[in-house]
PyMOL CGO cylinders between C-alpha atoms (Angstrom):
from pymol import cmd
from pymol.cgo import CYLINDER

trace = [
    CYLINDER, 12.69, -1.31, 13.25, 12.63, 2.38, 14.11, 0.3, 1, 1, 1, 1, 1, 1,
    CYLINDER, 12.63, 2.38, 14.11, 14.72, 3.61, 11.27, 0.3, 1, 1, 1, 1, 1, 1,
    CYLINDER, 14.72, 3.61, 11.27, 12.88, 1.50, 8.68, 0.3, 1, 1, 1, 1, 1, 1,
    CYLINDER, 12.88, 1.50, 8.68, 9.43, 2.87, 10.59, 0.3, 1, 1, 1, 1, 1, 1,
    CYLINDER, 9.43, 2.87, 10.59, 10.43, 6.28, 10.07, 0.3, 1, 1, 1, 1, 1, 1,
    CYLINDER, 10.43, 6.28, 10.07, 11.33, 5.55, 5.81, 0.3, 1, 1, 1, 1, 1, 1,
    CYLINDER, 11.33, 5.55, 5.81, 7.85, 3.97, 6.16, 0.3, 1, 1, 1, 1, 1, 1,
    CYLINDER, 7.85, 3.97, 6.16, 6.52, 6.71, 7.59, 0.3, 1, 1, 1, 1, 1, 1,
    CYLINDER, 6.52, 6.71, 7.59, 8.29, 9.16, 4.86, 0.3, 1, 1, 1, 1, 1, 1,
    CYLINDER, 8.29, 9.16, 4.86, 7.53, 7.33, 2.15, 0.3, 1, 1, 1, 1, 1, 1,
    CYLINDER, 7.53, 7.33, 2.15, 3.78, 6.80, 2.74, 0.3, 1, 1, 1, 1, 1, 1,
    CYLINDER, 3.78, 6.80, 2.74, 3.12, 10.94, 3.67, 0.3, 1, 1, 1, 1, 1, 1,
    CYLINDER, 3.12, 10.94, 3.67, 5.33, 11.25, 0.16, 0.3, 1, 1, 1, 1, 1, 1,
    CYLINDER, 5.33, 11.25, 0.16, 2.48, 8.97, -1.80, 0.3, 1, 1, 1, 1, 1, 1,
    CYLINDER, 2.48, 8.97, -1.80, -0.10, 10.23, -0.37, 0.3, 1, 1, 1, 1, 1, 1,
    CYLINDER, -0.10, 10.23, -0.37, 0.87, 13.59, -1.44, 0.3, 1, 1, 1, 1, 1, 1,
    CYLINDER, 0.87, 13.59, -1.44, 1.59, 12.27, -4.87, 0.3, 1, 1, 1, 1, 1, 1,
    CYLINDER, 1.59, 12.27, -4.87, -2.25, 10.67, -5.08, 0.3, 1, 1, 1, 1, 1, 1,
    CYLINDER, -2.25, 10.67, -5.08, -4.16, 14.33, -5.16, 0.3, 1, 1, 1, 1, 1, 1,
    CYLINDER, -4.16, 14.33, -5.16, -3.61, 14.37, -9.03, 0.3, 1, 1, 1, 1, 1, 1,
    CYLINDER, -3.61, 14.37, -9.03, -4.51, 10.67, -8.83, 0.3, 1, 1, 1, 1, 1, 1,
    CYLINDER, -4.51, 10.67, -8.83, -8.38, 9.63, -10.87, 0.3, 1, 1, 1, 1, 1, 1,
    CYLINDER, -8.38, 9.63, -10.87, -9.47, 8.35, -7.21, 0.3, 1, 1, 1, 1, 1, 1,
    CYLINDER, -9.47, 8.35, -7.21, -7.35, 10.84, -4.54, 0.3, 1, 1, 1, 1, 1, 1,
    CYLINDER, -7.35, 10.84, -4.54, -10.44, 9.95, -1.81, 0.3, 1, 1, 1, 1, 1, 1,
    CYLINDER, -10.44, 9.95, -1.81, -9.79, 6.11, -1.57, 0.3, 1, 1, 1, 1, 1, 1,
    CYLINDER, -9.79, 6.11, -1.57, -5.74, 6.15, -1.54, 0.3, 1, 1, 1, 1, 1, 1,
    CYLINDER, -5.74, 6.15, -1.54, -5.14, 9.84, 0.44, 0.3, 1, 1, 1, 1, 1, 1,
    CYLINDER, -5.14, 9.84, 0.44, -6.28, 7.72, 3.48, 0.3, 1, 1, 1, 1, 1, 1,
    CYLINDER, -6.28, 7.72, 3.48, -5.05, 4.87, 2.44, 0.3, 1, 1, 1, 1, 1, 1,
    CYLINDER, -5.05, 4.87, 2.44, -1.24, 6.17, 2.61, 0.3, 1, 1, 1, 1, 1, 1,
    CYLINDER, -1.24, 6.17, 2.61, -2.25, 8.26, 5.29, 0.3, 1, 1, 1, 1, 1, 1,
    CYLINDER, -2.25, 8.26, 5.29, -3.25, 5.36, 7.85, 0.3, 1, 1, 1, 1, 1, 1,
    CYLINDER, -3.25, 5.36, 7.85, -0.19, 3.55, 7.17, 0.3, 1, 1, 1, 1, 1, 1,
    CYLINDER, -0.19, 3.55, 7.17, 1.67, 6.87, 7.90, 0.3, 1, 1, 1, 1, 1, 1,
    CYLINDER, 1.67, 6.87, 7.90, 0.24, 7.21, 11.33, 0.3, 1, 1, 1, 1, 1, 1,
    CYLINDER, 0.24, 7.21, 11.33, 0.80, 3.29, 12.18, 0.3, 1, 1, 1, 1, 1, 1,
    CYLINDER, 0.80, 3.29, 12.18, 3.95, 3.60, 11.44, 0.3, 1, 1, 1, 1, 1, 1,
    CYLINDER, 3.95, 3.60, 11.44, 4.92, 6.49, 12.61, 0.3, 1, 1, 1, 1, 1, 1,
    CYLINDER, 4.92, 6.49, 12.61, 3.19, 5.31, 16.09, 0.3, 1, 1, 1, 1, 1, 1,
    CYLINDER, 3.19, 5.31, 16.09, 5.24, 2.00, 15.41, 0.3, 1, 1, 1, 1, 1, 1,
    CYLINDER, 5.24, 2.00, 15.41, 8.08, 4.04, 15.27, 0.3, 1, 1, 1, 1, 1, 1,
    CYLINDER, 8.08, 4.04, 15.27, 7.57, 5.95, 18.48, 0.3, 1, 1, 1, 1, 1, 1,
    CYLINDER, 7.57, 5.95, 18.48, 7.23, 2.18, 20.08, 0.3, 1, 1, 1, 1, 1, 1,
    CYLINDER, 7.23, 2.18, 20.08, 3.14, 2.56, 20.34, 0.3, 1, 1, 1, 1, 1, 1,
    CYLINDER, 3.14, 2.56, 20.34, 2.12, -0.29, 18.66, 0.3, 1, 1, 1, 1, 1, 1,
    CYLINDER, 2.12, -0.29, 18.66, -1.97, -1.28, 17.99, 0.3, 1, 1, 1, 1, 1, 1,
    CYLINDER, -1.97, -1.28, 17.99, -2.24, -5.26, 16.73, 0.3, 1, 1, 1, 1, 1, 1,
    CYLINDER, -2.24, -5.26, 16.73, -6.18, -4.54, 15.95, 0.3, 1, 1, 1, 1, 1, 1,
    CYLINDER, -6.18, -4.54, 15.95, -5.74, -1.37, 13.77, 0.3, 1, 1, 1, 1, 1, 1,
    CYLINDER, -5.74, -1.37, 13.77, -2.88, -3.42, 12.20, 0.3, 1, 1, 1, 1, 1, 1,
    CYLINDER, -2.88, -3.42, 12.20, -4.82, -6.12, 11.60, 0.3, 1, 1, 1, 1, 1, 1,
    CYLINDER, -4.82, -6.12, 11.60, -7.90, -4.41, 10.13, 0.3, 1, 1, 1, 1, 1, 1,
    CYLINDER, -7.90, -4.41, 10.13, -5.61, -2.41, 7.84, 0.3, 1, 1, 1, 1, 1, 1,
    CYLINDER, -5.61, -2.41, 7.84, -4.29, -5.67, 6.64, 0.3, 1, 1, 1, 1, 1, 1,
    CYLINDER, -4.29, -5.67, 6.64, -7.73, -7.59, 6.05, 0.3, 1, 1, 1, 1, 1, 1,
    CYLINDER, -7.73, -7.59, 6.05, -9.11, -4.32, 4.35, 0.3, 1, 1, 1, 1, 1, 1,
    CYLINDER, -9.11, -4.32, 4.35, -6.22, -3.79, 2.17, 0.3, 1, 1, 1, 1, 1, 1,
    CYLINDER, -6.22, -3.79, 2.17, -6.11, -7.88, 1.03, 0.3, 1, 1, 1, 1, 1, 1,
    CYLINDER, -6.11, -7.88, 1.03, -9.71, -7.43, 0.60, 0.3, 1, 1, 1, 1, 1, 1,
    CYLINDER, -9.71, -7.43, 0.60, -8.92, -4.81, -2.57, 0.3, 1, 1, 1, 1, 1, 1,
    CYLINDER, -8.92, -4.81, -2.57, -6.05, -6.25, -3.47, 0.3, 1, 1, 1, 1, 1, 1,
    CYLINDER, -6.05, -6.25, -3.47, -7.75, -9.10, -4.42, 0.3, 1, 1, 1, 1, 1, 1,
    CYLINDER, -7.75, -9.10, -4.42, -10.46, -7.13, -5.94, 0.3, 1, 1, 1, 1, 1, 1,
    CYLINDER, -10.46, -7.13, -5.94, -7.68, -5.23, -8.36, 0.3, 1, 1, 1, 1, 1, 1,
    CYLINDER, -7.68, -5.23, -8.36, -5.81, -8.58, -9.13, 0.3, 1, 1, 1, 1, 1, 1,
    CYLINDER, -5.81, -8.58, -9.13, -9.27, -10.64, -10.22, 0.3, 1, 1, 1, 1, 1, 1,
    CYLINDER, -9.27, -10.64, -10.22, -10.83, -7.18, -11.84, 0.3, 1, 1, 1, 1, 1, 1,
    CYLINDER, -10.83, -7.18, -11.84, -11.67, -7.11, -15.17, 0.3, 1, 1, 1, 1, 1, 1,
    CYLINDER, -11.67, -7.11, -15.17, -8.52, -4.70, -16.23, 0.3, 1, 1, 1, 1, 1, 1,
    CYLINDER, -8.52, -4.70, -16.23, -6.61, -6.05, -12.93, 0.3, 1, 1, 1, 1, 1, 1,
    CYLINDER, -6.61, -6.05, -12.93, -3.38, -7.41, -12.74, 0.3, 1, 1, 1, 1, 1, 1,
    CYLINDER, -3.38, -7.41, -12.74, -4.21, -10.46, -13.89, 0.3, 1, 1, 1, 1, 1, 1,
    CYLINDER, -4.21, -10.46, -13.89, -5.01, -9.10, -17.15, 0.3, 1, 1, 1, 1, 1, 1,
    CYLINDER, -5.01, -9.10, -17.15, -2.03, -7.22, -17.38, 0.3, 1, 1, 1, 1, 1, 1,
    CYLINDER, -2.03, -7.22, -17.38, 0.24, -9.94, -16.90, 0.3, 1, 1, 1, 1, 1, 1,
    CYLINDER, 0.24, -9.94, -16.90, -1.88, -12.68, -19.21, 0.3, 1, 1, 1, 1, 1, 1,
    CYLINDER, -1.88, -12.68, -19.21, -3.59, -10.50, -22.05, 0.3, 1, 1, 1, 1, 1, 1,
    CYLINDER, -3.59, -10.50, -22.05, -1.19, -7.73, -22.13, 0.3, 1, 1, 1, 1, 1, 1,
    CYLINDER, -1.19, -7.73, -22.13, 2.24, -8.89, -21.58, 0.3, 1, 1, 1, 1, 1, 1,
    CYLINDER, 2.24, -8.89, -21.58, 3.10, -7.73, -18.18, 0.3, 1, 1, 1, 1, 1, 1,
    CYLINDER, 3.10, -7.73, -18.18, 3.75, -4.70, -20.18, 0.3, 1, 1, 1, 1, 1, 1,
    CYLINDER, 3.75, -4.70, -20.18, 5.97, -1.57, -18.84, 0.3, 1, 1, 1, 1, 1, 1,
    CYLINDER, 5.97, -1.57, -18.84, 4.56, -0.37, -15.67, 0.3, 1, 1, 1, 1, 1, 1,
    CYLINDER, 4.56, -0.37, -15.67, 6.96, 2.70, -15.71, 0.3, 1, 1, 1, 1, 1, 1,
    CYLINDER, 6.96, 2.70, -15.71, 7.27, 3.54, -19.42, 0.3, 1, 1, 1, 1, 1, 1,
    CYLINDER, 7.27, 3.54, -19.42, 5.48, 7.00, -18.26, 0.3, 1, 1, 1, 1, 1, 1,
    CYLINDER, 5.48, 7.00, -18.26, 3.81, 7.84, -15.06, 0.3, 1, 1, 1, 1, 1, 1,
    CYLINDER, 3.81, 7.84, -15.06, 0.12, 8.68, -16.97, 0.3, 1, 1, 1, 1, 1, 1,
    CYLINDER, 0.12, 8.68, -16.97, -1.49, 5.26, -16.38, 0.3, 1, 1, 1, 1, 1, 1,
    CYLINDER, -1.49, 5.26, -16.38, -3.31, 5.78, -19.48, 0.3, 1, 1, 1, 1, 1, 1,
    CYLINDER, -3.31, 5.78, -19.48, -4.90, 2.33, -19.50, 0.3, 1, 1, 1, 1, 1, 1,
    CYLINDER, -4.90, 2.33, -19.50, -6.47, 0.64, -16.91, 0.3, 1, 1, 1, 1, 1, 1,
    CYLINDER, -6.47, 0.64, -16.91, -4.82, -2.74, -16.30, 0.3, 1, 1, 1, 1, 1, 1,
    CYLINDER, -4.82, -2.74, -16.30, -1.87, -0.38, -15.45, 0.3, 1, 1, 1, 1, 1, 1,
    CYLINDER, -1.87, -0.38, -15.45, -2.95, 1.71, -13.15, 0.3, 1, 1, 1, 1, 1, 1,
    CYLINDER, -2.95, 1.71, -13.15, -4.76, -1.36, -10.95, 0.3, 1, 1, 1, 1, 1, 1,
    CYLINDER, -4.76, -1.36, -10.95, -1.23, -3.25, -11.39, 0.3, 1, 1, 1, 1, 1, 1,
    CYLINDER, -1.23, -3.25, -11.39, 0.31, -0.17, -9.96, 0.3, 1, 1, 1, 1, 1, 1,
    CYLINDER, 0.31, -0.17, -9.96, -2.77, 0.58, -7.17, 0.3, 1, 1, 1, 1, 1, 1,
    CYLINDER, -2.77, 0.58, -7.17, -1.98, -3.73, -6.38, 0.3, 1, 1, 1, 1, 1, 1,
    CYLINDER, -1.98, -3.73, -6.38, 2.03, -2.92, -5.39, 0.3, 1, 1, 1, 1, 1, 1,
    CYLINDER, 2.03, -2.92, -5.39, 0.80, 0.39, -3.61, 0.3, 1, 1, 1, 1, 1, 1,
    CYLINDER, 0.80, 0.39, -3.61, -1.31, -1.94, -1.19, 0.3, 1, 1, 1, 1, 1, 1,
    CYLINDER, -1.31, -1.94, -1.19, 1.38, -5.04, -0.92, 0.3, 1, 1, 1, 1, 1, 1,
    CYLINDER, 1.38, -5.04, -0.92, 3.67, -2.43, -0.12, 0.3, 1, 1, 1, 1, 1, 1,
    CYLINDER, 3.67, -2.43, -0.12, 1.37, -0.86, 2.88, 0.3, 1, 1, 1, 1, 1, 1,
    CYLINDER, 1.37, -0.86, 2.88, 0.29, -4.87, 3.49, 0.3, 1, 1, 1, 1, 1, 1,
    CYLINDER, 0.29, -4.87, 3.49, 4.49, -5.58, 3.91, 0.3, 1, 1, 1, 1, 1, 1,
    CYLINDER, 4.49, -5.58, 3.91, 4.86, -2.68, 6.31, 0.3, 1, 1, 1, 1, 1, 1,
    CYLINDER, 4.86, -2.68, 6.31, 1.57, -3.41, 8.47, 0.3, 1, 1, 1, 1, 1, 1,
    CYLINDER, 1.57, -3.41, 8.47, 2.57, -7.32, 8.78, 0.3, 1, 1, 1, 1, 1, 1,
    CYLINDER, 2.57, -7.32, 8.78, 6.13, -6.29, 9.89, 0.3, 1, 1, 1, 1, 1, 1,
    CYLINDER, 6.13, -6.29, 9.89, 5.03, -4.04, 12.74, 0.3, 1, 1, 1, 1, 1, 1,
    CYLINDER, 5.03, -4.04, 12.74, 2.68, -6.38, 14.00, 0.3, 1, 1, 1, 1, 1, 1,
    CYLINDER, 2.68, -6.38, 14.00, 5.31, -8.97, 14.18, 0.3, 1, 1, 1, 1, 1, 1,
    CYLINDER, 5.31, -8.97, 14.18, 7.53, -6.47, 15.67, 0.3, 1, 1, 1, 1, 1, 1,
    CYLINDER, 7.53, -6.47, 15.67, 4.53, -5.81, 18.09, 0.3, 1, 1, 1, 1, 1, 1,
    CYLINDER, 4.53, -5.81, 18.09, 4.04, -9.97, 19.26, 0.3, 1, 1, 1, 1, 1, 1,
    CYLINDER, 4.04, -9.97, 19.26, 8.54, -10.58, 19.75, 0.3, 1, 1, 1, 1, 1, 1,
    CYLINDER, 8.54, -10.58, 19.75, 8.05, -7.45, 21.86, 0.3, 1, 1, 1, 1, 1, 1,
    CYLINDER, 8.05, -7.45, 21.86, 10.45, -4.61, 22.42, 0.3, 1, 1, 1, 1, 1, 1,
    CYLINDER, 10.45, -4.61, 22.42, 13.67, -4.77, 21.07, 0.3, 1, 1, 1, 1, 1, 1,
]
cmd.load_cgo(trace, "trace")
């Protein structure tokens, strides 16, 4: 769990650097940036089941909101065809962008639920 704490770790400092160019930099900077610190805690064996969980019920909170929104996922895979998501990396219509915003939070979601499990089966 270490190792894959650390490529957690890596990979969320690496979005969050990616999101100042982003249309909303001020909602998903901390966003990647409290998964960082979890996991890089997680990583060091400091584990905190409440911050965890908060992350978790936050980020399912918008996740919902982007699947169910207007130009959410939902549209994008029933109006428009679950079209290319990586065709180019402007997100130059909006049922894009929330598709790809809806994979950045399962993907901090994924890595919060696996530490807290790690966290409850104890050290190992």
């Amino acid at each position: 769990m270490k190792i894959l704490n650390i490529v957690f770790t890596m990979l969320f400092l690496l979005f969050a650097a990616l999101q100042w160019n982003d249309p909303d930099p001020l909602i998903w900077i901390p966003i990647y940036l409290y998964a960082a610190v979890l996991t890089f805690l997680a990583a060091r064996r400091k584990y905190y089941p409440r911050l965890y969980l908060l992350g978790i019920g936050i980020y399912l909170l918008y996740a919902l909101y982007l699947f169910f929104e207007k130009n959410g996922v939902l549209s994008w895979a029933t109006e428009h065809d679950a079209e290319n998501l990586v065709e180019t990396m402007q997100a130059s219509k909006p049922w894009i962008e929330s598709t790809r915003e809806f994979g950045g939070l399962l993907f901090v979601i994924i890595a919060l639920l696996l530490n807290y499990r790690a966290q409850k089966k104890g050290p190992g």
